[in-house]
PASEBA-1860 file (N, C-alpha, C; in nm, 3 decimals):
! residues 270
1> XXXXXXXX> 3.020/20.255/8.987/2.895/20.196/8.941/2.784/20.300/8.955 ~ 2.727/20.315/8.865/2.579/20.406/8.845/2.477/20.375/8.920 ~ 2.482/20.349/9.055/2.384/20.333/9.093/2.215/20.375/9.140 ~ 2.209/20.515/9.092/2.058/20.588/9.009/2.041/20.508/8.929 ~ 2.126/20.524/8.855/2.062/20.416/8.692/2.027/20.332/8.692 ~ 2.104/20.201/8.736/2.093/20.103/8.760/1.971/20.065/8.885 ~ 1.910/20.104/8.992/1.801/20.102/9.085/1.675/20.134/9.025 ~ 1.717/20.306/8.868/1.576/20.371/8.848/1.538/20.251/8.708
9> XXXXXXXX> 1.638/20.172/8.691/1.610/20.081/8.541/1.556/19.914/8.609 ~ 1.615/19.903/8.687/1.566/19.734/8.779/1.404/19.764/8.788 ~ 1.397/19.940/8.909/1.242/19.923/8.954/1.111/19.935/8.850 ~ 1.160/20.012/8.756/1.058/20.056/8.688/1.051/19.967/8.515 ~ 1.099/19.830/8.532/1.118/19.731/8.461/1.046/19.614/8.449 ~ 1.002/19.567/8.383/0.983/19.391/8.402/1.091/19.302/8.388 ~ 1.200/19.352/8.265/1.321/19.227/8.261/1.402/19.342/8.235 ~ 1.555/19.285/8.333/1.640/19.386/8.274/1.758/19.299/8.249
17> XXXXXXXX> 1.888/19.298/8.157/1.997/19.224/8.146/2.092/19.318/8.172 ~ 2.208/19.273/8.320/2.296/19.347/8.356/2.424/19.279/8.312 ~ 2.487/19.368/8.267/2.576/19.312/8.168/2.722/19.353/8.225 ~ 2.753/19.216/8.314/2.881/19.255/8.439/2.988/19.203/8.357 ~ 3.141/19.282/8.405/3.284/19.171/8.370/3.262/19.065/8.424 ~ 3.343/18.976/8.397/3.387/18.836/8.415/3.463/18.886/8.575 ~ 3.415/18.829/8.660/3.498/18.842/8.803/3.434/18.948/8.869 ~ 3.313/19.024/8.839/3.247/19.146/8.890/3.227/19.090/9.030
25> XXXXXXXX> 3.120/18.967/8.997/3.074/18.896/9.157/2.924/18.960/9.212 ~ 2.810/18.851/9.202/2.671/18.861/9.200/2.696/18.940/9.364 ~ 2.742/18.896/9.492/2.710/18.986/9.603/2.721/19.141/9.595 ~ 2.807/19.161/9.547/2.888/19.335/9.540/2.724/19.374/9.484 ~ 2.722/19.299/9.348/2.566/19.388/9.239/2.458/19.372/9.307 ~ 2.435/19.260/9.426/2.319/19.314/9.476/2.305/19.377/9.583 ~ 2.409/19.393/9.699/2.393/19.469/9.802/2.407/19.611/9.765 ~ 2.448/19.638/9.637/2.455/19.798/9.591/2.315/19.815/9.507
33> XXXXXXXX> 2.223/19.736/9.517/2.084/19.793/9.421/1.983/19.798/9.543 ~ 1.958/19.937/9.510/1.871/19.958/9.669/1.690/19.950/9.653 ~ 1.701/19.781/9.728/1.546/19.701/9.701/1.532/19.731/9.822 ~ 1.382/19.776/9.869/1.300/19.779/9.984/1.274/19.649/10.060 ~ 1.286/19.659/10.207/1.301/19.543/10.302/1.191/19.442/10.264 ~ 1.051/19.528/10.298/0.944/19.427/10.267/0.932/19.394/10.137 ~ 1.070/19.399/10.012/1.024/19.333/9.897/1.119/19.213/9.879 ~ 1.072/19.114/9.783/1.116/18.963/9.829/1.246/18.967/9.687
41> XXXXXXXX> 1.340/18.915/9.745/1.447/18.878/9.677/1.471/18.685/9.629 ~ 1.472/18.680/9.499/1.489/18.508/9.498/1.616/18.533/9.383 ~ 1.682/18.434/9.416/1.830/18.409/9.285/1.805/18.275/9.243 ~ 1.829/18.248/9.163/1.836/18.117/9.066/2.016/18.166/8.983 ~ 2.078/18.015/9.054/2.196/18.011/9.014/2.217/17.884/8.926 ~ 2.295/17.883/8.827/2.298/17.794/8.764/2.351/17.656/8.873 ~ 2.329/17.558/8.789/2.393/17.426/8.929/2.378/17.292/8.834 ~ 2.502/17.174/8.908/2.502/17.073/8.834/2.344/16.974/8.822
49> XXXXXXXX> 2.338/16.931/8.721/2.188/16.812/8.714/2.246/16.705/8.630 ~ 2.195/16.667/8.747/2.229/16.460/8.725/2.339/16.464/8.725 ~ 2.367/16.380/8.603/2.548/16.328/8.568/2.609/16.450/8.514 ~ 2.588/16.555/8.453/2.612/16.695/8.385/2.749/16.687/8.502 ~ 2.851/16.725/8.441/2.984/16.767/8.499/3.015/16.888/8.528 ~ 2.887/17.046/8.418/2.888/17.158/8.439/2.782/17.211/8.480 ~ 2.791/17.324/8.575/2.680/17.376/8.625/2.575/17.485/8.506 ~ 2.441/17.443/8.513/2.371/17.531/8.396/2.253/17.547/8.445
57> XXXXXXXX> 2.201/17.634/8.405/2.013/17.670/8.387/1.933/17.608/8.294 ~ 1.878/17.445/8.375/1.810/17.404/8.203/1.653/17.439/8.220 ~ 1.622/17.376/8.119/1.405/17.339/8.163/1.351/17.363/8.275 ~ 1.400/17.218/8.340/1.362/17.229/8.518/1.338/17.296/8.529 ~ 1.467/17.431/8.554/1.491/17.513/8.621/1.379/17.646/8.554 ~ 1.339/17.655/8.516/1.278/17.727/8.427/1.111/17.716/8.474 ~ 1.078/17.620/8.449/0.938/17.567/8.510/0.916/17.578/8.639 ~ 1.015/17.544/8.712/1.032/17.525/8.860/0.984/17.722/8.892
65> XXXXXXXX> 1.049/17.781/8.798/1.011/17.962/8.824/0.902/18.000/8.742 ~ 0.865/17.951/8.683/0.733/17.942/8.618/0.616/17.943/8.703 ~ 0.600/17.858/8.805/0.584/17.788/8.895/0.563/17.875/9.000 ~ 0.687/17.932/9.044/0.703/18.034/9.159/0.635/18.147/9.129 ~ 0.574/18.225/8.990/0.591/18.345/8.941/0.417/18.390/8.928 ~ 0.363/18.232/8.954/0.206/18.260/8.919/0.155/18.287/9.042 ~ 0.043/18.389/8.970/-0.053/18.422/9.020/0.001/18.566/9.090 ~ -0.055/18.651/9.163/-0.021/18.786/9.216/0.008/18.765/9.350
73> XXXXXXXX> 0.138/18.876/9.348/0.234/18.922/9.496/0.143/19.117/9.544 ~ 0.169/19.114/9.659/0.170/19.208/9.758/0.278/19.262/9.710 ~ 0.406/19.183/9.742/0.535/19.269/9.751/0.606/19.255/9.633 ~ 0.688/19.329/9.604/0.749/19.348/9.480/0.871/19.224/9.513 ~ 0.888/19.186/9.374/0.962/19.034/9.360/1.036/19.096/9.240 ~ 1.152/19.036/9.328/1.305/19.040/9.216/1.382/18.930/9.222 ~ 1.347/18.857/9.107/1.376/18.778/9.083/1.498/18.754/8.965 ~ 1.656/18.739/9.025/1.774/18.741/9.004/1.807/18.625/8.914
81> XXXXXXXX> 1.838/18.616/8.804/1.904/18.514/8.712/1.993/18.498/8.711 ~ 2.116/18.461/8.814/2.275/18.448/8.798/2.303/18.417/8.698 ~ 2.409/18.455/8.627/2.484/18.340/8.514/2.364/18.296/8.403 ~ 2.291/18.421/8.339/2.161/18.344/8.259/2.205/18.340/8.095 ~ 2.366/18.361/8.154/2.394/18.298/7.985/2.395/18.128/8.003 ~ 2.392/18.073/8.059/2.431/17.906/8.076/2.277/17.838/8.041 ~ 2.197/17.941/8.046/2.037/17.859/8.030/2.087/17.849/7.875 ~ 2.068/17.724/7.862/2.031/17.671/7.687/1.944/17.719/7.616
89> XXXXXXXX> 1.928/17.701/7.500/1.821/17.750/7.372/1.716/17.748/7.418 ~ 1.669/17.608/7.490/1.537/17.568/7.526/1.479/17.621/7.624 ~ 1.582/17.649/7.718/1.565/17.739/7.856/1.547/17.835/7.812 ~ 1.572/17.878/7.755/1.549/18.051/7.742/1.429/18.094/7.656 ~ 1.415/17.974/7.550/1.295/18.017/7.539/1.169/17.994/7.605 ~ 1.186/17.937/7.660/1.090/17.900/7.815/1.049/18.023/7.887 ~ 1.185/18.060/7.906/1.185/18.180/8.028/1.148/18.274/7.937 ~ 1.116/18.248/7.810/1.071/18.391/7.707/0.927/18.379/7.741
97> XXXXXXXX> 0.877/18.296/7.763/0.709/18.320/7.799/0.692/18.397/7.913 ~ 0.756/18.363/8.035/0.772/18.468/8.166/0.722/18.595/8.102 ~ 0.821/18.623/8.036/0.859/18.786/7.952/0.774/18.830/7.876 ~ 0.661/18.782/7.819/0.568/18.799/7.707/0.418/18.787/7.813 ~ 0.427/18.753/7.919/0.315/18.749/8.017/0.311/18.881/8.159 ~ 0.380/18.962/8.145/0.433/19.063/8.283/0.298/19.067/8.345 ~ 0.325/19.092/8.447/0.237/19.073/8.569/0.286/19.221/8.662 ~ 0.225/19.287/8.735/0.279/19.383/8.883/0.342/19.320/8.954
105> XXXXXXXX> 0.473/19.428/8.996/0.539/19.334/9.102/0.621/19.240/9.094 ~ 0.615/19.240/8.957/0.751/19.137/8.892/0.835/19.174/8.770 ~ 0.973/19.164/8.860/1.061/19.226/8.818/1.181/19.154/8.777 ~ 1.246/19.102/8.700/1.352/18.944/8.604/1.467/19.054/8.594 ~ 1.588/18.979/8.685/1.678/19.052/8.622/1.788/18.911/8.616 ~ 1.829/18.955/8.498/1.946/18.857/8.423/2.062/18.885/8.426 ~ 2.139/18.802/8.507/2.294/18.900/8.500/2.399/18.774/8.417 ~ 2.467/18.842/8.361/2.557/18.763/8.189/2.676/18.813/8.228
113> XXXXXXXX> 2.782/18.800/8.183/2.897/18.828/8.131/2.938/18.787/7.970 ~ 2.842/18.763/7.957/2.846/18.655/7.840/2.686/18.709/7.713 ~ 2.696/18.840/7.755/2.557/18.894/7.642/2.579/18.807/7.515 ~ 2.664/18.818/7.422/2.623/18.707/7.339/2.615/18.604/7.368 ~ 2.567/18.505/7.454/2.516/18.387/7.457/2.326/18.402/7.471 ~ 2.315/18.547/7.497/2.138/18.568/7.534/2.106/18.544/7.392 ~ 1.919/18.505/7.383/1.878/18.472/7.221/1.816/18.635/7.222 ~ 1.830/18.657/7.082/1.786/18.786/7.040/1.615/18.840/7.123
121> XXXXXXXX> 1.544/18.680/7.112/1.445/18.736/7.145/1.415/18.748/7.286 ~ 1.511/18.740/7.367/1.477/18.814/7.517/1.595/18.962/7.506 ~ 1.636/18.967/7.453/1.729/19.079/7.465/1.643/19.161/7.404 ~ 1.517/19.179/7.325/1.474/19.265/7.258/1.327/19.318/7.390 ~ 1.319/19.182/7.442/1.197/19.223/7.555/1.267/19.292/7.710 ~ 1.403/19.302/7.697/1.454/19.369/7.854/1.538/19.452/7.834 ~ 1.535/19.572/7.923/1.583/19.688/7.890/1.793/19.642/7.926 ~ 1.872/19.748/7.897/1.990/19.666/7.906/2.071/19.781/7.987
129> XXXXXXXX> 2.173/19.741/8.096/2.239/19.788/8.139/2.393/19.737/8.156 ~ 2.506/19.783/8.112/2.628/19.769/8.090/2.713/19.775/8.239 ~ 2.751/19.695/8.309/2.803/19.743/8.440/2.990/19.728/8.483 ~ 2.990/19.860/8.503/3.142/19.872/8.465/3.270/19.847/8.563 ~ 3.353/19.843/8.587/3.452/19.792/8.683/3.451/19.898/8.824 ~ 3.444/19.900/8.887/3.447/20.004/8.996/3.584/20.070/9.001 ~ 3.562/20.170/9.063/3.663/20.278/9.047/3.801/20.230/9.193 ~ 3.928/20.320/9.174/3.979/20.301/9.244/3.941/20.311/9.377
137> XXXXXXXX> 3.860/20.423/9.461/3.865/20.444/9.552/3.749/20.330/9.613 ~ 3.680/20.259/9.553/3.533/20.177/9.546/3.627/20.058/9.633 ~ 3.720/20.031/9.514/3.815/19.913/9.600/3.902/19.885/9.659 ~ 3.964/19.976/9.727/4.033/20.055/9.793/3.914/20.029/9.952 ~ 3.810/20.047/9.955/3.651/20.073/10.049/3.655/19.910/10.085 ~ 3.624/19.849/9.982/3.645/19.703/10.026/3.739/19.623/10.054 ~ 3.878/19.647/9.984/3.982/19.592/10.029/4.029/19.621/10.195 ~ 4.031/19.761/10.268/4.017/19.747/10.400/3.952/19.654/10.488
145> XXXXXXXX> 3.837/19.642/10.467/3.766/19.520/10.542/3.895/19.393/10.579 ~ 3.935/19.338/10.529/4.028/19.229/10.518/4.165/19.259/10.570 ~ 4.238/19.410/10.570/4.375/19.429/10.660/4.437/19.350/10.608 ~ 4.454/19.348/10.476/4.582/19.319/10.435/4.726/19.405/10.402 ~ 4.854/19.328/10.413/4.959/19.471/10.416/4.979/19.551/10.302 ~ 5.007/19.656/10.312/4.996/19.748/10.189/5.068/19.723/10.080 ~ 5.142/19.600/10.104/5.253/19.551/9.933/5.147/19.465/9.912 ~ 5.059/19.354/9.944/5.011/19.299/9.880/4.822/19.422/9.865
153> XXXXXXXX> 4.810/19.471/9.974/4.704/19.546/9.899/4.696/19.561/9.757 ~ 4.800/19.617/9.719/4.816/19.660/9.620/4.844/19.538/9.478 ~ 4.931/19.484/9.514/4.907/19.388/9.443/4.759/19.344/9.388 ~ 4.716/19.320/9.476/4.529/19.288/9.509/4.452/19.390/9.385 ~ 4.499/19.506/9.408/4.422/19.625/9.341/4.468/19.590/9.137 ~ 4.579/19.578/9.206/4.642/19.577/9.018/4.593/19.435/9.005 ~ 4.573/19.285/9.039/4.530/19.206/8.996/4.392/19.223/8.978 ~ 4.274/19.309/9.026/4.137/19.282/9.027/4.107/19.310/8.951
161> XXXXXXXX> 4.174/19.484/8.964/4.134/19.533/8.800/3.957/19.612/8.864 ~ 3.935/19.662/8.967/3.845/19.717/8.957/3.701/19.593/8.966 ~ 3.726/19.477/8.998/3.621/19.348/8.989/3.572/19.344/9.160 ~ 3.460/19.369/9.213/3.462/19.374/9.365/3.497/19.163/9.403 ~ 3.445/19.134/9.305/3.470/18.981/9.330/3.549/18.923/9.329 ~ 3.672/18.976/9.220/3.809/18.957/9.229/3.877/18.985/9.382 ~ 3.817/19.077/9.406/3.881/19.156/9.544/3.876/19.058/9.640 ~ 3.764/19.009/9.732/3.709/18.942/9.763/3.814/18.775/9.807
169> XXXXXXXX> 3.811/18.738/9.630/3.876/18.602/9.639/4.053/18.623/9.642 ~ 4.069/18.721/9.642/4.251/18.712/9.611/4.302/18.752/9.791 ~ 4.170/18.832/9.798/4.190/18.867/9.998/4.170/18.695/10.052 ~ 4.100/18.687/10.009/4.041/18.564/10.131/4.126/18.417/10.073 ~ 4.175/18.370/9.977/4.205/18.271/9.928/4.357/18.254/9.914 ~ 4.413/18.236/9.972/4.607/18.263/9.939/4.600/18.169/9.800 ~ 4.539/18.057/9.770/4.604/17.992/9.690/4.579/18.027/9.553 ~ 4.440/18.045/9.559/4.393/18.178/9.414/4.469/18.304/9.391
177> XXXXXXXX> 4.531/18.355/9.515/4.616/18.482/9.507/4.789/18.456/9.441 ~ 4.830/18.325/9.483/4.971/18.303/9.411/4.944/18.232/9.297 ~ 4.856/18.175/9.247/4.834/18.126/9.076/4.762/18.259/9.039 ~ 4.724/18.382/9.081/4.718/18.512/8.928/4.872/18.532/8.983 ~ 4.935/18.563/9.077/5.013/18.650/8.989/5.126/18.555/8.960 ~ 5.093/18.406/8.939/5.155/18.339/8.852/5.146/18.381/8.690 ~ 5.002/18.383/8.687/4.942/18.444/8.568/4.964/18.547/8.520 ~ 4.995/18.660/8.620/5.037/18.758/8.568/5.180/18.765/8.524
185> XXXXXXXX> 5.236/18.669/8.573/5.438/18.661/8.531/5.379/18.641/8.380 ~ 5.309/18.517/8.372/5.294/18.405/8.208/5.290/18.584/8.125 ~ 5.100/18.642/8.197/5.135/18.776/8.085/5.229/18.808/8.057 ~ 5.295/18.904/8.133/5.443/19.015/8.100/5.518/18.931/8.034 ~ 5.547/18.787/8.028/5.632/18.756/7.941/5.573/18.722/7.799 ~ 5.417/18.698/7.799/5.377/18.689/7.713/5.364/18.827/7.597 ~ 5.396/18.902/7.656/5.331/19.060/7.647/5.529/19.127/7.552 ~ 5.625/19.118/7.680/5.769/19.122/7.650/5.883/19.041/7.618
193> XXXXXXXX> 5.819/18.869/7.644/5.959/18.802/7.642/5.945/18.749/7.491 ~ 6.081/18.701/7.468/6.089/18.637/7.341/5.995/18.531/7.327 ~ 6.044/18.451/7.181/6.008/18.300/7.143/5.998/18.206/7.246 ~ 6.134/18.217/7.275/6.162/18.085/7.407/6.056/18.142/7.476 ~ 6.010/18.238/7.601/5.978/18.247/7.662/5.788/18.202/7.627 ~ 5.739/18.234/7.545/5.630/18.193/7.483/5.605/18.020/7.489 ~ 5.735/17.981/7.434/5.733/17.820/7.473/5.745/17.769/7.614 ~ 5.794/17.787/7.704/5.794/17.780/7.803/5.643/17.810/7.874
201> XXXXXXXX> 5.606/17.937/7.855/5.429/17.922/7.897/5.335/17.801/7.845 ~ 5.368/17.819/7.678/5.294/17.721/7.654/5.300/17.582/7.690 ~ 5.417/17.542/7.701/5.459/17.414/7.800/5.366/17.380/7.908 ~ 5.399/17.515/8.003/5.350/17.453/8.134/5.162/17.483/8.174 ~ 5.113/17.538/7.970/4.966/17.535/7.996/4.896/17.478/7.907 ~ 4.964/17.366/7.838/4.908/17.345/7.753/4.828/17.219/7.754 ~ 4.792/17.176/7.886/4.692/17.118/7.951/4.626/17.127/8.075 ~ 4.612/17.283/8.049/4.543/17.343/8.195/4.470/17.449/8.105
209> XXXXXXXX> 4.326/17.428/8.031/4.248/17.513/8.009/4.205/17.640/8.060 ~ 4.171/17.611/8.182/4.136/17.717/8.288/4.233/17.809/8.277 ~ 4.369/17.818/8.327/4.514/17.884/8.366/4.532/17.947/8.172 ~ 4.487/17.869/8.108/4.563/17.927/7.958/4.408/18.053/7.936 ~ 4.290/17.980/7.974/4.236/18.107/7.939/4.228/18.207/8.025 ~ 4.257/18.180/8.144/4.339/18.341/8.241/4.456/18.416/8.182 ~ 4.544/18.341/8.100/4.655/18.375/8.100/4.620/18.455/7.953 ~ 4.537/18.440/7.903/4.500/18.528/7.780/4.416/18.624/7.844
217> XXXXXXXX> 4.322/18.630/7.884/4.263/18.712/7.985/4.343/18.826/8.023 ~ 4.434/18.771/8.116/4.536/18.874/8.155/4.611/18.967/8.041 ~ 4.627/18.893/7.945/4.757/18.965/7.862/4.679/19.099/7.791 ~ 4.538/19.055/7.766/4.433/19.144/7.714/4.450/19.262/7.764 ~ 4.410/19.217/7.911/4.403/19.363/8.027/4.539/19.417/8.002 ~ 4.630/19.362/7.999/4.743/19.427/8.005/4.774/19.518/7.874 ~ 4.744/19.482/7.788/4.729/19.517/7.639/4.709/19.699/7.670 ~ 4.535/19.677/7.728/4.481/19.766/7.699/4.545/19.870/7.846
225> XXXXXXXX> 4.595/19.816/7.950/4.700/19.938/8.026/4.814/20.002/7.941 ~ 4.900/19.912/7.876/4.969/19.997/7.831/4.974/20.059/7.690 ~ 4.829/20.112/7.650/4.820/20.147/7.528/4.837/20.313/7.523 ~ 4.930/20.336/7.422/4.933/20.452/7.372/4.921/20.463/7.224 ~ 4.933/20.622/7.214/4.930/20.647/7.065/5.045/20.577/6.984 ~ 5.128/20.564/7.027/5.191/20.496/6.898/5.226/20.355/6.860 ~ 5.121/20.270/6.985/5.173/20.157/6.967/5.008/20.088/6.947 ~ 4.901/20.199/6.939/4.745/20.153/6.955/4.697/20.045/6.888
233> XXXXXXXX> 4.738/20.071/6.765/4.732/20.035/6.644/4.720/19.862/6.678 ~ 4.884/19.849/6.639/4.925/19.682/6.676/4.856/19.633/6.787 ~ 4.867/19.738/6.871/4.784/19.626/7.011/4.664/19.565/7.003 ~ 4.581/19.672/6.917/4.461/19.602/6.911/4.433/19.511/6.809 ~ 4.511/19.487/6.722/4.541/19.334/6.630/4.546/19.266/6.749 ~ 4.663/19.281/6.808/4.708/19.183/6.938/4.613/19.149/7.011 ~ 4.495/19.231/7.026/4.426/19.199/7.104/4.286/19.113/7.057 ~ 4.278/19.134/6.970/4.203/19.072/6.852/4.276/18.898/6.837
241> XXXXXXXX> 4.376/18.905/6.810/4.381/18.770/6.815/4.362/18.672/6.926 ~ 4.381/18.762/7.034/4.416/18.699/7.185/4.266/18.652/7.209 ~ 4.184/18.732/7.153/4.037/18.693/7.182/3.992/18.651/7.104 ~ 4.014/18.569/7.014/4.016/18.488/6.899/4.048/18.355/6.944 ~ 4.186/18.298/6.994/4.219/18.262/7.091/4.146/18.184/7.157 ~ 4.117/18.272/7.272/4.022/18.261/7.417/3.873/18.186/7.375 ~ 3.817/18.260/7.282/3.700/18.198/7.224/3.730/18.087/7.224 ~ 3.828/18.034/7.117/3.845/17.890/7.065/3.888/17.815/7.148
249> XXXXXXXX> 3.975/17.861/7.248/4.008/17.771/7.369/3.852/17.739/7.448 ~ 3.788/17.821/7.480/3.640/17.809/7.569/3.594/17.769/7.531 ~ 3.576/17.709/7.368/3.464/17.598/7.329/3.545/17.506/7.254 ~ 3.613/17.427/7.358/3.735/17.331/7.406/3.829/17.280/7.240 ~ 3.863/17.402/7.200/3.956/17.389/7.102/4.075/17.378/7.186 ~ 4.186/17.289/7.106/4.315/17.299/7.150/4.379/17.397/7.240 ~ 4.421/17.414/7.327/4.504/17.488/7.405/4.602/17.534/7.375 ~ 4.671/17.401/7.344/4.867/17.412/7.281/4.840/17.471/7.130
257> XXXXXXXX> 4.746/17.444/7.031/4.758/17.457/6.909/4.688/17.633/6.914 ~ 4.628/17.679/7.034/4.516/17.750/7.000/4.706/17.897/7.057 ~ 4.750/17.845/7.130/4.888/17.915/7.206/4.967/17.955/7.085 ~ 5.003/17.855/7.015/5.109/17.799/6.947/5.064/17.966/6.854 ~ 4.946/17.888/6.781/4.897/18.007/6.673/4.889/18.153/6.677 ~ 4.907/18.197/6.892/4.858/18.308/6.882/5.032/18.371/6.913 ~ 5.117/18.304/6.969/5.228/18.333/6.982/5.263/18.367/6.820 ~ 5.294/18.282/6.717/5.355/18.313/6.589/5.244/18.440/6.513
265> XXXXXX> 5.146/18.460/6.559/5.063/18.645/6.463/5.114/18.695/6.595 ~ 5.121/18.644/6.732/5.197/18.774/6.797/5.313/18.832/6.719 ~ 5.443/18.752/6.697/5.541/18.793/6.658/5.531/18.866/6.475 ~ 5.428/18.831/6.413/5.420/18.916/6.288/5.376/19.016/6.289 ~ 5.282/19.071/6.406/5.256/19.182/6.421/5.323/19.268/6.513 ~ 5.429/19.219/6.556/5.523/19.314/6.655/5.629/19.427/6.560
END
């Protein structure tokens, strides 16, 4: 992680959008951005309201920092947007007035995994930073903390993929740690096994949303490990559909039908 860049683009900013993987993990990104003691740190995480079954950033939440943001600070304020793809249309354009009013001392940072869900017109008012998987030896630094044995270390390392947050939950959680590399079997067979074997995944996910869009997730990553020159080509069809897929599964299209479809262009493009 760039961390010059990323410290000299936060301080000398009013809004910035950090643009993490899926599984990066908000602690790792902020104990590595080096903010001064006497300056004030606030996060706004998305969270359930009312009867809502999913956690989001609406209005409220918006006003409520509206709220917090007036009038002038002493100390420099960084003020953290977890997850600020989940704020709705309305939210965001809310939080677009924040952005069109800058003040000293205030500093909006938005962290996404999900840049296309931001509206054009805050992405055009905050500068943008891309934040990339950490390197081997990065997680390798954190995985010690935890003393785990060196067969599953490793395991750990090849499931994270370089995610400090991944790291984190596969150390500390046994039961999150044996459903990936459940997930990771579904890949490799998704990746090498026949027909049958394709049916058989889809079987046992074709009413478990969550697990089917890991299990595309995974096959992706895997895609792009074992790419070479002569097989580049196809993979990235392959990979193209898989995230074709994933989309349509995440905005609760079929599972089984969304499987079904990506298994049969798997096999035409093999």
């Amino acid at each position: 992680m760039n961390n010059k860049l990323l410290n000299s683009t936060i301080k000398s900013s009013h809004a910035v959008i950090l643009d993490i993987p899926q599984g990066f993990g908000y602690d790792y990104l902020i104990n590595n951005i080096d903010i001064s003691l006497d300056s004030d740190i606030i996060k706004l995480l998305p969270r359930v309201h009312g009867a809502q079954k999913t956690k989001n950033i609406n209005t409220e939440d918006i006003l409520d920092l509206q709220e917090k943001t007036r009038g002038s600070s002493k100390n420099q304020q960084f003020y953290f947007i977890l997850g600020a793809d989940t704020m709705s249309e309305v939210a965001q354009n809310k939080f677009l007035k924040l952005l069109e009013e800058p003040r000293d001392n205030l500093h909006f940072v938005l962290v996404t995994s999900r840049f296309d869900k931001m509206l054009l017109t805050i992405k055009s008012r905050a500068q943008y930073v891309k934040i990339e998987p950490i390197s081997d030896y990065e997680s390798q630094t954190i995985l010690k903390k935890y003393k785990v044995d060196e067969v599953k270390a490793k395991q750990i390392l090849f499931l994270a993929n370089g995610l400090p947050g991944e790291i984190e939950k596969l150390a500390t959680d046994k039961k999150y740690f044996d459903s990936s590399l459940k997930v990771m079997a579904w890949a490799k067979k998704w990746l090498s096994g026949d027909q049958f074997d394709k049916v058989i995944v889809i079987n046992e996910l074709k009413n478990d949303r969550e697990q089917a869009l890991r299990l595309l997730a995974q096959t992706i990553e895997l895609l792009g490990k074992t790419l070479t020159p002569t097989n580049a080509s196809k993979s990235v069809v392959k990979a193209r559909k898989l995230s074709t897929a994933y989309r349509r599964i995440q905005k609760n299209g079929s599972v089984r039908l969304n499987l079904i479809e990506s298994a049969i262009e798997y096999f035409s493009n093999c």
